[in-house]
C-alpha positions in Angstrom: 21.2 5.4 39.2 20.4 7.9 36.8 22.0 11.8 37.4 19.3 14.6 36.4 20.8 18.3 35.2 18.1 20.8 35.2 20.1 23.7 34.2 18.4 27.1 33.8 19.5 28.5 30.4 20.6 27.8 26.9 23.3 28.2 27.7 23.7 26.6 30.6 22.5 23.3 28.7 24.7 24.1 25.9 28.2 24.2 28.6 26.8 20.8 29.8 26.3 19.2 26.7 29.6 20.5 25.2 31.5 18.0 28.2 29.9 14.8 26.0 28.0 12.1 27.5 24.7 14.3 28.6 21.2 12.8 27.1 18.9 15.7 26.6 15.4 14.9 28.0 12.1 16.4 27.6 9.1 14.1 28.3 11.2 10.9 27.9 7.7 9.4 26.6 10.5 7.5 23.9 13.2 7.6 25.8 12.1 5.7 28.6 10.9 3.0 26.3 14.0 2.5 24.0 16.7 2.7 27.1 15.6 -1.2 27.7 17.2 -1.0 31.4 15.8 -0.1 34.9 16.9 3.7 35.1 18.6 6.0 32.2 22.6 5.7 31.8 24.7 8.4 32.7 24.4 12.3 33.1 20.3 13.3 31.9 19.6 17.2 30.8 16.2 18.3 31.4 15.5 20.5 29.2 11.4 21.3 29.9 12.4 24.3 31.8 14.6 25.9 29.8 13.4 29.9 28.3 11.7 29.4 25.2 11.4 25.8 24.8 7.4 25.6 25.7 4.8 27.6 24.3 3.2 29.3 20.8 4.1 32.3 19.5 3.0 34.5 16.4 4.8 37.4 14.5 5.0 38.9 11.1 7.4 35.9 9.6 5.1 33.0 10.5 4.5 31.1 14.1 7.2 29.4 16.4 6.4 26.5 18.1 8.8 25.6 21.6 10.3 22.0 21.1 9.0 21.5 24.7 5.5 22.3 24.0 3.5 19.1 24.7 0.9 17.7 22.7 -1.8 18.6 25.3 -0.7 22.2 24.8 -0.7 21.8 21.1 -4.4 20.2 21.1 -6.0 22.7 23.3 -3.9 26.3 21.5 -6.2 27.8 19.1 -4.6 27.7 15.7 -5.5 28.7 12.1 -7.2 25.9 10.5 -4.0 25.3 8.6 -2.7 23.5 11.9 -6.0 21.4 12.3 -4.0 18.5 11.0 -1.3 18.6 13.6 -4.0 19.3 16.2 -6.2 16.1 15.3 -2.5 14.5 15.0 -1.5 15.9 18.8 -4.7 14.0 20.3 -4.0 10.3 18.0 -0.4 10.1 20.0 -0.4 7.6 22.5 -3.3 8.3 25.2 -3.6 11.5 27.4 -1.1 10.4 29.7 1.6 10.4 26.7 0.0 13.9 24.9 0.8 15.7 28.9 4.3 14.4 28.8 5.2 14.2 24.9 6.6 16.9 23.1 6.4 17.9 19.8 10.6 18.7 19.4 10.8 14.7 21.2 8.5 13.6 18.3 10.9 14.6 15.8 14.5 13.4 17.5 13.1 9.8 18.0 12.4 10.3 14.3 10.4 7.2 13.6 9.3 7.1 10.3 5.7 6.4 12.3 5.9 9.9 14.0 2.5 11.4 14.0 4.0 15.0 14.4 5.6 15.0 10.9 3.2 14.7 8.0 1.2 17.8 9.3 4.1 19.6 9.9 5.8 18.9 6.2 2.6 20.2 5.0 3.1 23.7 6.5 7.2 24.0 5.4 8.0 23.5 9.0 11.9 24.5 9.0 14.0 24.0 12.8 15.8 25.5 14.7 18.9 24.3 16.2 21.2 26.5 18.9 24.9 24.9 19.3 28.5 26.7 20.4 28.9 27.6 16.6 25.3 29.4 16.8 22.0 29.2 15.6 21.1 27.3 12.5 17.7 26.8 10.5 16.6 23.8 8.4 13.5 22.5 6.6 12.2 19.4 8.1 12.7 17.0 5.6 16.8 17.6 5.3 16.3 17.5 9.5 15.0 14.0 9.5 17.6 11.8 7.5 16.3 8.6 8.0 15.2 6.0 10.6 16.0 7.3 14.2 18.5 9.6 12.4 18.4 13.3 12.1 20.9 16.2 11.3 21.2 17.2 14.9 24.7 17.3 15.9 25.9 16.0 19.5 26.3 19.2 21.1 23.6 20.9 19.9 19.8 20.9 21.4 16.6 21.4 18.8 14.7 24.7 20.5 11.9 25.5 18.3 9.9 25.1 15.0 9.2 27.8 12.5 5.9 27.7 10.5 6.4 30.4 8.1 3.2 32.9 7.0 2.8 31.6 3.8 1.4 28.0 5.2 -0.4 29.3 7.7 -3.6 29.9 4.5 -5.7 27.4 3.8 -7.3 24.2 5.7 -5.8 21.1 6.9 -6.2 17.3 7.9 -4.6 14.1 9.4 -5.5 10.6 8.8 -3.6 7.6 10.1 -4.3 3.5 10.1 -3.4 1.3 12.6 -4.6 -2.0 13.8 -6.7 0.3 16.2 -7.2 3.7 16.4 -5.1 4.6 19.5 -2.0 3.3 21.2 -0.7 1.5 18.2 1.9 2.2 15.4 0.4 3.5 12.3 0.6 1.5 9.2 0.4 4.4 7.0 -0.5 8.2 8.0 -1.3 11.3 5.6 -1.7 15.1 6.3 -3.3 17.4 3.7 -3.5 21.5 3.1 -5.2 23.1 0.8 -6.1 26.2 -0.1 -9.4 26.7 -2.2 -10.3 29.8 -4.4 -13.8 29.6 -6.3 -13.9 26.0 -6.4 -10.4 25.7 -7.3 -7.4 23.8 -5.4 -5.0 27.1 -5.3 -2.2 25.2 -3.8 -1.8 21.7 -2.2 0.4 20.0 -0.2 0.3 16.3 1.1 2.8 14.2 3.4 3.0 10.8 4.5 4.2 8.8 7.1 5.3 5.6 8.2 5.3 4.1 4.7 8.8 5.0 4.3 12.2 5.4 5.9 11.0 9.4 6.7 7.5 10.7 6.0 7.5 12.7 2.7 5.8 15.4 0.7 4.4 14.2 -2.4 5.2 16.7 -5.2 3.7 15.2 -8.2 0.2 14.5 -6.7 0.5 18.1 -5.0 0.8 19.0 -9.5 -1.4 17.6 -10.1 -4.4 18.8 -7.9 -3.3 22.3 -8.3 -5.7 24.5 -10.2 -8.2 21.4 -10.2 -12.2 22.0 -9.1 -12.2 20.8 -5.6 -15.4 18.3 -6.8 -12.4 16.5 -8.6 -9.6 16.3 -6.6 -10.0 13.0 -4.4 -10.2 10.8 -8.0 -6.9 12.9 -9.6 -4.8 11.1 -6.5 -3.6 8.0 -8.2 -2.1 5.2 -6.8 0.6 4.7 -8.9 1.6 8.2 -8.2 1.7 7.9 -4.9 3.6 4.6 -4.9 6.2 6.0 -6.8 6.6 8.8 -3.9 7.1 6.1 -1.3 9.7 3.7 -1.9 6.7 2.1 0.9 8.5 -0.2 3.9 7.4 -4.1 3.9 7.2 -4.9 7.6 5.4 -7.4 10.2 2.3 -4.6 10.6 1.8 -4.4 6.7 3.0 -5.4 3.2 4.8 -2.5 1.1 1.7 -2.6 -1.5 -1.2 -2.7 1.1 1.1 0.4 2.9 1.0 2.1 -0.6 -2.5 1.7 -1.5 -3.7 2.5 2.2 -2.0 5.9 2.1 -3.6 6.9 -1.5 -6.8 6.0 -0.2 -6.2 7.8 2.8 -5.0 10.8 0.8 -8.2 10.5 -1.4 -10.3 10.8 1.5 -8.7 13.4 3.4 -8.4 15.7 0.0 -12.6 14.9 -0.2 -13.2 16.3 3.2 -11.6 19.2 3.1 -13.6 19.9 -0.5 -17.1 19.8 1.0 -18.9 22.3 0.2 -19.6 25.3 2.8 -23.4 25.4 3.9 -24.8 27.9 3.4 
């Protein structure tokens, strides 16, 4: 039999966790799956109720994003277009059932490399934040996710938010993943893409991608090379041995490490090409 906590503040979860043996909890839509048993072992903290943990807010520094915000929530908020690839991301996760459960902070803990949530949030220098006993800490998602199922979080500490800072909230954004269908399936390979365009011109890019490595990654040669390029030339400047090199891409039952790495430039390619179309007039 399982044992549910459902306390009512930080700090209240922080008291319980500090005792060892708690599992925090939010919509359990991987959880569930991976416990391989008939109910959950040991004590359980639900943490959906806790102050601050669901919703969107915006300041001066950037937007926050509760770690219990589902994907539903995420999907229907209205955003900058910036955040249009973690929106079309939000409604590719599971089916609808999964988005109303899901969370976006559950997304990242499980850290699969497959996680839809991450490419579209490395493109927007998503740092988060972590509250323990020793305080609050802040760090960029890529040292946060350390490899498969792994992440930075210690025991005794609970992952309360994400902080989009202003300067990625410019520009326009998008989300492409490949599976062996288009929903309920593990992505083969996944990209997100921001860019933002001035006269013609690629100001500044950033692309990620997923599940072609032991943690999604940014792609800091490519994003050189696109920057200050007209935006009619972009997609063919994305080369594949650029982005192979990026990778280290994973060789798997779903896909071979070179079909992973050519899927994902192509998938770049495209995604960079449909955020270049011209405006109509």
């Amino acid at each position: 039999m399982t044992d549910f906590l459902r306390p009512a503040t930080v700090e209240d979860a922080l008291a319980l966790m500090a005792a060892g043996g708690v599992v925090p909890l939010a919509g359990g839509t991987d959880l569930y799956p991976a416990t391989q048993r008939r109910a959950l072992p040991g004590l359980v903290l639900d943490v959906t109720g806790l102050p601050g943990l669901c919703g969107i807010t915006t300041g001066p520094a950037g937007l926050r994003i509760g770690a219990a915000t589902t994907w539903t929530a995420l999907a229907r908020a209205t955003l900058p277009p910036a955040l249009a690839a973690l929106q079309q991301a939000a409604v590719e996760v599971g089916g609808i059932q999964i988005q109303n459960a899901g969370t976006i902070g559950g997304n990242l803990c499980n850290a699969s490399p497959a996680a839809d949530g991450v490419p579209p949030l490395l493109v927007l220098d998503t740092e988060v934040e972590l509250v323990g006993h020793r305080g609050i800490r802040r760090l960029p998602l890529s040292q946060f996710l350390t490899g498969p199922r792994q992440t930075a979080r210690q025991a005794d500490e609970l992952l309360t938010a994400l902080h989009i800072p202003a300067s990625a909230l410019s520009g326009q954004s998008h989300f492409r993943k490949l599976g062996a269908r288009a929903y309920l399936v593990i992505s083969i390979a996944m990209v997100a893409v921001r860019l933002d365009l001035q006269a013609g011109r690629i100001s500044h890019a950033a692309l990620a991608v997923g599940a072609c490595s032991a943690t999604a990654c940014r792609l800091p040669q490519v994003e050189s090379a696109l920057t200050g390029a007209p935006a009619a030339e972009a997609p063919a400047l994305i080369r594949d041995a650029d982005v192979a090199a990026a990778l280290s891409p994973l060789d798997d039952l779903r896909a071979t490490a070179a079909y992973r790495s050519g899927a994902a430039a192509e998938l770049l390619r495209r995604s960079v090409a449909t955020l270049c179309q011209p405006v109509p007039a």
